[in-house]
N, C-alpha and C positions, 0 to 999 in steps of 0.2 A: 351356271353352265358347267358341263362336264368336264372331266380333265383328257378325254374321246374330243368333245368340241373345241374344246382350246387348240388341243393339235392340230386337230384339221384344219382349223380356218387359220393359223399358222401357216400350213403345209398349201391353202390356197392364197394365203398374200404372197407366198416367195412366186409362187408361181405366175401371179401378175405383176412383180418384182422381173421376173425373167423377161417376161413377154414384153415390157416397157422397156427393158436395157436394150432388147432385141430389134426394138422398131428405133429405138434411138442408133442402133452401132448400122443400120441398113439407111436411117436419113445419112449419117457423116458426122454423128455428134461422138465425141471422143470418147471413151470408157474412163470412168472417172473410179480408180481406186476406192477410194473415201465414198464414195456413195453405198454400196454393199453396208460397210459398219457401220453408216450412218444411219442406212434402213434400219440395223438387225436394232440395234440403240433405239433408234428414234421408236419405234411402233412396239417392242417389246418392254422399254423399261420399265412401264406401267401395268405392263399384262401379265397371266401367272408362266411359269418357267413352259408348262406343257405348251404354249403358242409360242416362244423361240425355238425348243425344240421343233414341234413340227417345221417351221420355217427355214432350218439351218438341218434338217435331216432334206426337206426336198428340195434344197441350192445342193446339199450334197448328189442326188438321186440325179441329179440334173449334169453333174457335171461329173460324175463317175461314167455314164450313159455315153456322153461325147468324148469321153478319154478315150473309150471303147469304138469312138468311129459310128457311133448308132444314137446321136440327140434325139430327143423327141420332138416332134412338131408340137412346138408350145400351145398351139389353136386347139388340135386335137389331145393335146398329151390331159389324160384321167390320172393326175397326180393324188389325189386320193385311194384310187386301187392300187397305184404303183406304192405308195407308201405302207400300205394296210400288208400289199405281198412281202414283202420286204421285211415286214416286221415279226 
C-alpha cells in the first residue's frame, strides 16, 4: 500500500473516530480523555507513520474548523478533499 493510502485511510478512521465520539457526547455518555490516545495508540502502533499522520492531521482539521465557529457536519464532511487542500 502507498504511503497516499496509508494517509488517507488514516485521515478516514479519525473521521469515524469523530462521528462515533459525536453520537456518544449527543446520547449523554461523558467524553473520556483517554480515549483519543488510546485510539491514536491502539490502531496506529502497528501501522506505517503515514496512517497516524493522516489521522492526527484530520482530528487536527476537525478541531481547528470548530475553533473558528464553522465544524463540519461530520455525515457530510469530505475529509479526504479537505485534507489533500490543505496540504
Amino acid at each position: 500500500m502507498s504511503a497516499l493510502r496509508h494517509y488517507q485511510s488514516g485521515a478516514l478512521a479519525a473521521k469515524d473516530f469523530l462521528c462515533r465520539t459525536h453520537i456518544d457526547a449527543r446520547a449523554g455518555r461523558p467524553f473520556v480523555a483517554m480515549r483519543l490516545r488510546s485510539k491514536i495508540d491502539g490502531i496506529t502502533h502497528a501501522l506505517p507513520r503515514e496512517f497516524r499522520a493522516g489521522f492526527i492531521d484530520a482530528i487536527y482539521l476537525f478541531i481547528a474548523a470548530a475553533l473558528q465557529g464553522k465544524a463540519p457536519d461530520l455525515l457530510q464532511w469530505d475529509v479526504l478533499a479537505e485534507v489533500e487542500r490543505t496540504s
